[in-house]
C-alpha positions in Angstrom: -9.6 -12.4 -23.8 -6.9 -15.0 -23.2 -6.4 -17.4 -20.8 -3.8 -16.6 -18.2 -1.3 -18.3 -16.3 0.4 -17.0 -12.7 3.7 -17.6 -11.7 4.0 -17.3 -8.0 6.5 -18.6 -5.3 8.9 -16.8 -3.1 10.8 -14.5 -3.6 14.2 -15.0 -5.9 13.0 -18.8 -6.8 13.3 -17.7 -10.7 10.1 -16.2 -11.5 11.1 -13.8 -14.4 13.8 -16.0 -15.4 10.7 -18.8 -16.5 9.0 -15.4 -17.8 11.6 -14.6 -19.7 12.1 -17.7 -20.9 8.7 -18.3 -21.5 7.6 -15.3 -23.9 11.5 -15.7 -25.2 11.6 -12.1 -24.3 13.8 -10.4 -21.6 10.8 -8.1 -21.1 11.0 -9.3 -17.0 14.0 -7.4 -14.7 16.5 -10.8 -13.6 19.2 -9.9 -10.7 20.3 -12.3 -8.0 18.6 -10.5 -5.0 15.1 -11.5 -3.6 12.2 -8.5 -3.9 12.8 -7.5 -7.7 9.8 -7.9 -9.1 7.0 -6.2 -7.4 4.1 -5.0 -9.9 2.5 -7.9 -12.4 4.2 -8.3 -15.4 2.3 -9.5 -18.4 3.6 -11.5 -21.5 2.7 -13.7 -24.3 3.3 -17.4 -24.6 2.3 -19.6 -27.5 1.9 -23.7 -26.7 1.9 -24.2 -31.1 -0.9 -21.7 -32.3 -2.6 -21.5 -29.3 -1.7 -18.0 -27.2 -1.8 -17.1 -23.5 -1.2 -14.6 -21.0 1.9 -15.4 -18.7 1.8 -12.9 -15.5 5.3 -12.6 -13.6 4.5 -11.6 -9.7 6.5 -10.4 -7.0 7.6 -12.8 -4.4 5.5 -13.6 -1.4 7.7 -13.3 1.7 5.0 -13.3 4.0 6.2 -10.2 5.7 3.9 -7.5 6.3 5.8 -4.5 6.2 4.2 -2.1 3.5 5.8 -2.8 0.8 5.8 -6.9 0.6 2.2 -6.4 1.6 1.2 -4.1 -1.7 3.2 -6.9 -3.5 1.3 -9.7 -1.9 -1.9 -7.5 -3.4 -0.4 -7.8 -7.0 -0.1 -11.2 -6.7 -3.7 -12.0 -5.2 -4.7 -9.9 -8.5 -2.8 -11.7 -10.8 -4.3 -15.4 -9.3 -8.2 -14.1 -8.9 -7.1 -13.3 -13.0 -5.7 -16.9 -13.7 -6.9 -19.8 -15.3 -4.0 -22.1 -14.2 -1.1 -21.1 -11.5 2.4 -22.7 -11.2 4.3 -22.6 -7.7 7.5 -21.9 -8.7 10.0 -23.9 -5.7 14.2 -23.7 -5.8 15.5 -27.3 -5.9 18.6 -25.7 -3.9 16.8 -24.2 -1.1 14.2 -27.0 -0.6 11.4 -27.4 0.3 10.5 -24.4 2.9 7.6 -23.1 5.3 6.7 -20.5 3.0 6.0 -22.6 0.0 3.9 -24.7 2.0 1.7 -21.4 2.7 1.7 -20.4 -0.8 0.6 -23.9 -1.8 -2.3 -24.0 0.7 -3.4 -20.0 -0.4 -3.6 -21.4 -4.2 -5.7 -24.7 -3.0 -8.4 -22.6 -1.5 -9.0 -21.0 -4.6 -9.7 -24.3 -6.4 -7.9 -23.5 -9.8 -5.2 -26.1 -11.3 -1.9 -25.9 -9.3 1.5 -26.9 -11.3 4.7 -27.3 -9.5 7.9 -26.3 -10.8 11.1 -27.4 -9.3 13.3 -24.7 -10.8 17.0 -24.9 -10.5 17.5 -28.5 -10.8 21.1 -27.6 -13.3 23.7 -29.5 -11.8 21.1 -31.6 -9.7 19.6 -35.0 -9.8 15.4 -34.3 -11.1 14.4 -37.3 -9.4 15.9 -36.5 -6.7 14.2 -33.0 -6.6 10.9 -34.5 -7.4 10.9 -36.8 -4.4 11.7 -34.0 -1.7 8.7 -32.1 -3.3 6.6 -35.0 -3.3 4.9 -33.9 0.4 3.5 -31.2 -1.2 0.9 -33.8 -3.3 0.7 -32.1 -6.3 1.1 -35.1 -9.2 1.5 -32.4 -11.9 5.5 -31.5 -10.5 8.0 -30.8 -12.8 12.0 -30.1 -12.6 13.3 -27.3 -14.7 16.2 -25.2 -15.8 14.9 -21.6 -16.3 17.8 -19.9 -16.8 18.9 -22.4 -19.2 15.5 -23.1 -20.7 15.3 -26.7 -19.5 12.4 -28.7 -19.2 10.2 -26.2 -20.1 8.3 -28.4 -23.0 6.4 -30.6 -20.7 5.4 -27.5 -18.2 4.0 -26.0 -21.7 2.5 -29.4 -22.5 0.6 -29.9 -18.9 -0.6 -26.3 -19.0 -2.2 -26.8 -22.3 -5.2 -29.2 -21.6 -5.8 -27.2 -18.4 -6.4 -23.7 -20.2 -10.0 -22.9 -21.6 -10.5 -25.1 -25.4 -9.7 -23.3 -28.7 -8.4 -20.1 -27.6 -8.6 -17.3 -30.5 -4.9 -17.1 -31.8 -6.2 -14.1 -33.3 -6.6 -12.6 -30.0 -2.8 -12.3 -28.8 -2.3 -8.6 -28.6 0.2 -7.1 -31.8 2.3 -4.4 -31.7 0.7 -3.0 -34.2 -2.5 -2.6 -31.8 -0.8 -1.3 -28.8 -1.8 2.5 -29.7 1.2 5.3 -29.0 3.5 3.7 -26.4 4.1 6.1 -24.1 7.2 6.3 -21.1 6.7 7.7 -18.0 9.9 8.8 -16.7 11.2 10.7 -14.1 12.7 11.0 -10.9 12.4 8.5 -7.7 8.9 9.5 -5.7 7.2 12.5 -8.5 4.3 9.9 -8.7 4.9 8.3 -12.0 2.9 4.9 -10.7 0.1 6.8 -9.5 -0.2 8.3 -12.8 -0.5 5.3 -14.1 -3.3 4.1 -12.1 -5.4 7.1 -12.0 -5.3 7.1 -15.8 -6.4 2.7 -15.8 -8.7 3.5 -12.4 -6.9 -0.1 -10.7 -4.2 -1.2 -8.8 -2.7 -1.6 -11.6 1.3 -1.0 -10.2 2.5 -0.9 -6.4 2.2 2.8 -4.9 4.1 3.4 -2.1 6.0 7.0 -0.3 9.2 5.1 -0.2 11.4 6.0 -3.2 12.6 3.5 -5.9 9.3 1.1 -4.9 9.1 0.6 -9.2 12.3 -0.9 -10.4 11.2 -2.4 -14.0 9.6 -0.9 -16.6 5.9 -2.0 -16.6 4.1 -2.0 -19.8 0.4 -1.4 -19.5 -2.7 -1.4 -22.6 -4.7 1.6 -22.1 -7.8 2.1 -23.7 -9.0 5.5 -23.4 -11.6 8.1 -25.4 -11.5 5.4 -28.4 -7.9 5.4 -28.6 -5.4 2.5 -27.5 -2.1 3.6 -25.6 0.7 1.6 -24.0 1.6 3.0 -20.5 5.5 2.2 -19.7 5.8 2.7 -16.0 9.7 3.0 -15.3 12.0 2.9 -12.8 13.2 6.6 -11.0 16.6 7.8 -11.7 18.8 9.5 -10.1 22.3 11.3 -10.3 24.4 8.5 -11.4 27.0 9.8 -8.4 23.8 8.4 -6.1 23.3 5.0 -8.1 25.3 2.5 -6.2 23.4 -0.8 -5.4 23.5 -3.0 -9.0 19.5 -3.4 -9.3 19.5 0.0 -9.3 21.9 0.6 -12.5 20.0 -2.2 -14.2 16.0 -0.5 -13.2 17.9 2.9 -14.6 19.2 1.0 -18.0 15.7 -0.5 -18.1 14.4 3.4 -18.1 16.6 4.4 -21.0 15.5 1.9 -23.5 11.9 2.6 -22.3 12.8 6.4 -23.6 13.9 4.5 -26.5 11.3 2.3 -27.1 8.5 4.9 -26.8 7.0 7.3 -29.1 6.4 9.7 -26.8 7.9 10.5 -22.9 6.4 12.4 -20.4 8.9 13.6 -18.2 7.0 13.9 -14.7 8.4 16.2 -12.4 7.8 17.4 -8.9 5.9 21.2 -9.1 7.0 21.6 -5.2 10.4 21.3 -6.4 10.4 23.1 -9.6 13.4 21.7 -12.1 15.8 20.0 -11.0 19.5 19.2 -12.8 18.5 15.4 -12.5 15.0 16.9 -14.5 17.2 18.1 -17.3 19.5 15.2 -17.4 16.1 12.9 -18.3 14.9 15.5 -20.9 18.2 15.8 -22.2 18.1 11.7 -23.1 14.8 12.0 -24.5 16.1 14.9 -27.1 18.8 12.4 -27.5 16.8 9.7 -28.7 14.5 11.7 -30.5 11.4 11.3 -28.9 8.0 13.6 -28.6 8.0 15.0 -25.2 5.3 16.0 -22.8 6.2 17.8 -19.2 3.7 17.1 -16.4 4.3 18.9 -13.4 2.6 17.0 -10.6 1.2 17.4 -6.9 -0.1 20.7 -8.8 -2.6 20.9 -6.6 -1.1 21.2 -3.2 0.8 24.5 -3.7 -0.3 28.1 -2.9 -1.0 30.5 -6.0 2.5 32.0 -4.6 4.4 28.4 -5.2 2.0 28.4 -8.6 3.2 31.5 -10.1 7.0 30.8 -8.8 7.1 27.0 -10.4 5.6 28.6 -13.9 8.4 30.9 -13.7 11.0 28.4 -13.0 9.6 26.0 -15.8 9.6 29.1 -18.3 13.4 30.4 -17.7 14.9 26.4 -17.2 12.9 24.4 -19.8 13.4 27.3 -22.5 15.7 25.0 -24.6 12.1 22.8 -24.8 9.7 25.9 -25.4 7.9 23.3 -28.2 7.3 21.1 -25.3 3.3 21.1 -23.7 3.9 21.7 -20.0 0.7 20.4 -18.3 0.0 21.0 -14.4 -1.7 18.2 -13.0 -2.8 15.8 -9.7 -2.2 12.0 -10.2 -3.2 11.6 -6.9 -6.9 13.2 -7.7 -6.9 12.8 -10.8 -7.2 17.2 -12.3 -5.5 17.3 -15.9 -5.6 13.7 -16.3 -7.5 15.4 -19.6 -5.5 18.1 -20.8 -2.3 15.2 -20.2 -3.7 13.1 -23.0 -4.6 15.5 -25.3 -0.8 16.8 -25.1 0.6 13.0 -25.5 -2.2 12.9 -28.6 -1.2 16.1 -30.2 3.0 15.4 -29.7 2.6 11.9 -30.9 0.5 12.9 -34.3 3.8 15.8 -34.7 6.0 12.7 -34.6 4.2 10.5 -37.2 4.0 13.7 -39.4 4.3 12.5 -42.6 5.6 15.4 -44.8 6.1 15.7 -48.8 9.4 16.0 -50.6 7.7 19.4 -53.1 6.1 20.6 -50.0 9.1 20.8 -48.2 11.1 22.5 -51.3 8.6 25.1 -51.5 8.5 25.5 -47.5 12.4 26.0 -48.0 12.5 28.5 -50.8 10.4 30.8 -48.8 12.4 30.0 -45.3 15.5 31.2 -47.5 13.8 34.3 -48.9 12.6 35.4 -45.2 16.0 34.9 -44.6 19.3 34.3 -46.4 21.5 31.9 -44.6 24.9 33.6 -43.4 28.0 33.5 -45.1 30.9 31.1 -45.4 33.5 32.2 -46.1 32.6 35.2 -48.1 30.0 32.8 -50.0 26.5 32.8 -49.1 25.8 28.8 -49.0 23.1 27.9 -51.9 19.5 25.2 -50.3 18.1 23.9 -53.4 15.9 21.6 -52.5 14.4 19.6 -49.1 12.7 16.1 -48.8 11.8 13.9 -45.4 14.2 12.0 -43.8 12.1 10.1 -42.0 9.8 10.3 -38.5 10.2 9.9 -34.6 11.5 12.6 -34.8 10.5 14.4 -38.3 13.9 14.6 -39.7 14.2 17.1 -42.7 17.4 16.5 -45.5 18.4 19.8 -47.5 20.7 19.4 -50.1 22.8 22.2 -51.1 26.4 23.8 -51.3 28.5 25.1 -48.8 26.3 23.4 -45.9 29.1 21.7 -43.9 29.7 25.1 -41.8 26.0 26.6 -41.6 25.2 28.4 -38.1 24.0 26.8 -35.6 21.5 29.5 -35.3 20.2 28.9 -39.2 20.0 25.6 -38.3 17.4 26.2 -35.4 15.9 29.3 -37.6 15.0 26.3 -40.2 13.8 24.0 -37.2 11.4 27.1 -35.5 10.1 28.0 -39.4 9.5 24.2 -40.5 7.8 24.0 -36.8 5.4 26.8 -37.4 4.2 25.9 -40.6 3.5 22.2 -40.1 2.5 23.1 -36.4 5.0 20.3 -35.1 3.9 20.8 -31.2 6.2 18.5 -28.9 8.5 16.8 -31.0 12.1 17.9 -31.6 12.8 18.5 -35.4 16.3 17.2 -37.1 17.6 19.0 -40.1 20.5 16.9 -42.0 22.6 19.0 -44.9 23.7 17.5 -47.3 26.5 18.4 -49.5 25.5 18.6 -53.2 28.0 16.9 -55.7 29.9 18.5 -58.4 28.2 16.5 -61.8 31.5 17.6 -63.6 33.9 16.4 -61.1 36.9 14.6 -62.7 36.2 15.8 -65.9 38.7 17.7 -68.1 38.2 20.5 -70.5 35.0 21.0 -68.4 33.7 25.2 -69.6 33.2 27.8 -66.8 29.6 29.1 -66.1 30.8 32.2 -67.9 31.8 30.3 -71.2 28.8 28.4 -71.0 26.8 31.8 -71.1 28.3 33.1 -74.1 28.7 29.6 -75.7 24.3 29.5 -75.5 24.7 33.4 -77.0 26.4 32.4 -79.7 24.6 29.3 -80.7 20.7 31.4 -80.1 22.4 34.1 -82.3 23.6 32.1 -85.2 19.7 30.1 -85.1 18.3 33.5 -85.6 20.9 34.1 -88.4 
């Protein structure tokens, strides 16, 4: 295991800005308004070859409404976790009650305390320093996060205080982070407690107020022998709702999740069957070509009435998806938590299907003799051969003539038959025609097929001669 290091300070003192800065990633959510970080945030930071853990937290107000206190529980997780902590203090602001409290709450818990006086651009550091200087911490230390400013001799005072000789080898690599997998869906359908059923912690704040996740949280999993990452995202709603900035940005945050994944479960709210803003979200995982998994939660608070009425719902809205694993499930208690993983397992593999160029000929020829494709124009369009296009999602290239106006309907005849023989369960299927080129373009004097026929007569008849 690495070391790790907590950021903590109030809120909107520049936390994920230094995180950001720090892993030179912009992994971390950044918006001008206190409260937008809530769950920890995990990333990597390298001080030469040496790696550790940097953990963005939520800002402790001090308030003890619900949801500051469920953030105040992140960050008490992310310090009991941390080998070093660094109060993070606005140079603008000054020096204020609250960091006082914070600074007194890290003290009890005897690990090394770093202060960073963030926000000194435009300011004299001295300056900064000495206000600060009542706090008694000798390790204090004025920085420009958002402009990446004296963030060398932070890195350098952290280093002796981390454990000795940390395993480079141990810094986690994307190739090691198992089938990443975004859960997505509307504000409230209980993405986050999904996500800590299936890690059995705290991992993310839970709360019944809608919109309590606004980043996307990525999460290792570990689970029956096979690694996962867990991307816990933001709700979104109809864009005609989405008015407040840090919303726009939590939903953009969403999309490149969809993006970034291999495969999305679109969660969605059995109580309420589907919904248009359900469709919308499916609709831009098709779009970016992702394997997709439905999980219909809070299964297990409806009568076999509400059962049998949601399965019908599901079956008549999400036909355009029939390839797609529908799983009924509890977050809250935990029922199909098994069934759910199996589903992600079996739509991932699909996606990764690695098929072979003869293979797919041969699948092709016999697609075509099931069925001929329609014609165009009073000419029946000629498939000669098929090869892969690539994966996530299997993409399939036919080359042919006459392919520029094929049906629609061939085209998803080809998708349903290349579905059923490789058994492609929940991932869409792409089929790209191409246009076969004429070898005698351009040339003159070039012989119809019908010369050509009895040109070869002539020539095996005067041979036998």
């Amino acid at each position: 295991m690495l070391p790790v290091v907590a950021l903590v300070g109030r809120p909107n003192v520049g936390k994920s800005t230094l995180f950001n800065a720090l892993t030179k990633t912009r992994d971390a959510l950044v918006a001008d308004l206190p409260g937008v970080t809530r769950d920890r945030h995990y990333g990597v930071c390298r001080i030469g070859a040496h790696p550790f853990v940097l953990v963005d937290t939520g800002g402790l107000s001090g308030a003890r409404v619900e949801i500051d206190a469920l953030t105040e529980r992140q960050v008490q997780l992310a310090i009991e976790e941390a080998a070093v902590c660094v109060l993070l203090v606005d140079a603008r602001e000054g020096l204020l009650p609250q960091d006082r409290a914070i600074l007194d709450r890290l003290r009890r818990t005897g690990k090394p305390v770093l202060l960073a006086i963030n926000k000194t651009d435009g300011l004299d550091p001295p300056s900064a320093l000495a206000e600060f200087a009542v706090l008694g911490i000798g390790a204090s230390f004025a920085i420009a996060a958002a402009h990446a400013r004296g963030l060398d001799p932070l890195l350098a005072a952290i280093a002796p205080l981390l454990p000795e000789d940390p395993d480079a080898s141990a810094a986690p690599d994307a190739a090691d982070a198992g089938v990443r997998v975004a859960i997505v869906g509307r504000p409230n359908v209980g993405k986050s407690t999904l996500v800590n059923r299936l890690l059995g912690e705290e991992r993310v704040v839970v709360s019944g107020i809608a919109g309590t996740t606004r980043d996307s949280i990525h999460v290792p999993l570990l689970r029956d022998g096979k690694r996962y990452t867990l991307i816990d995202t933001a709700g979104v709603r109809r864009r005609g709702r989405v008015e407040d900035a840090l919303e726009k940005f939590s939903v953009i945050k969403t999309l490149q999740s969809i993006a970034a994944a291999e495969v999305a479960v679109v969660m969605l709210d059995a109580a309420e069957g589907v919904t248009d803003q359900d469709l919308a979200l499916i609709g831009q995982v098709l779009e970016a070509g992702r394997a997709l998994v439905i999980a219909a939660n809070k299964w297990d608070g409806l009568e076999q009435y509400d059962r049998e009425r949601c399965k019908a719902g599901l079956e008549r809205k999400l036909g355009f998806v029939a390839w797609a694993k529908i799983v009924f499930l509890s977050a809250l208690h935990g029922s199909g938590l098994r069934e759910l993983m199996r589903a992600i397992d079996r739509a991932g593999a699909a996606a990764s299907r690695e098929l072979g160029t003869s293979d797919l000929t041969r699948a092709l020829e016999k697609a075509v003799a099931a069925h001929q494709p329609p014609l165009v124009r009073g000419h029946s369009p000629k498939l000669r051969f098929a090869h892969p296009g690539g994966d996530h999602p299997p993409t399939i290239v036919i080359h042919g003539t006459r392919t520029k106006h094929i049906a629609d309907s061939y085209r998803r005849y080809l998708e349903n038959f290349f579905r059923k023989r490789y058994k492609l369960e929940g991932t869409p299927i792409r089929i790209e025609f191409r246009e076969g080129e004429n070898p005698y373009a351009g040339r003159r004097n070039v012989l119809t097929e019908s010369q050509q026929r009895r040109r070869r007569r002539m020539i095996q008849h005067a041979r036998r001669r």
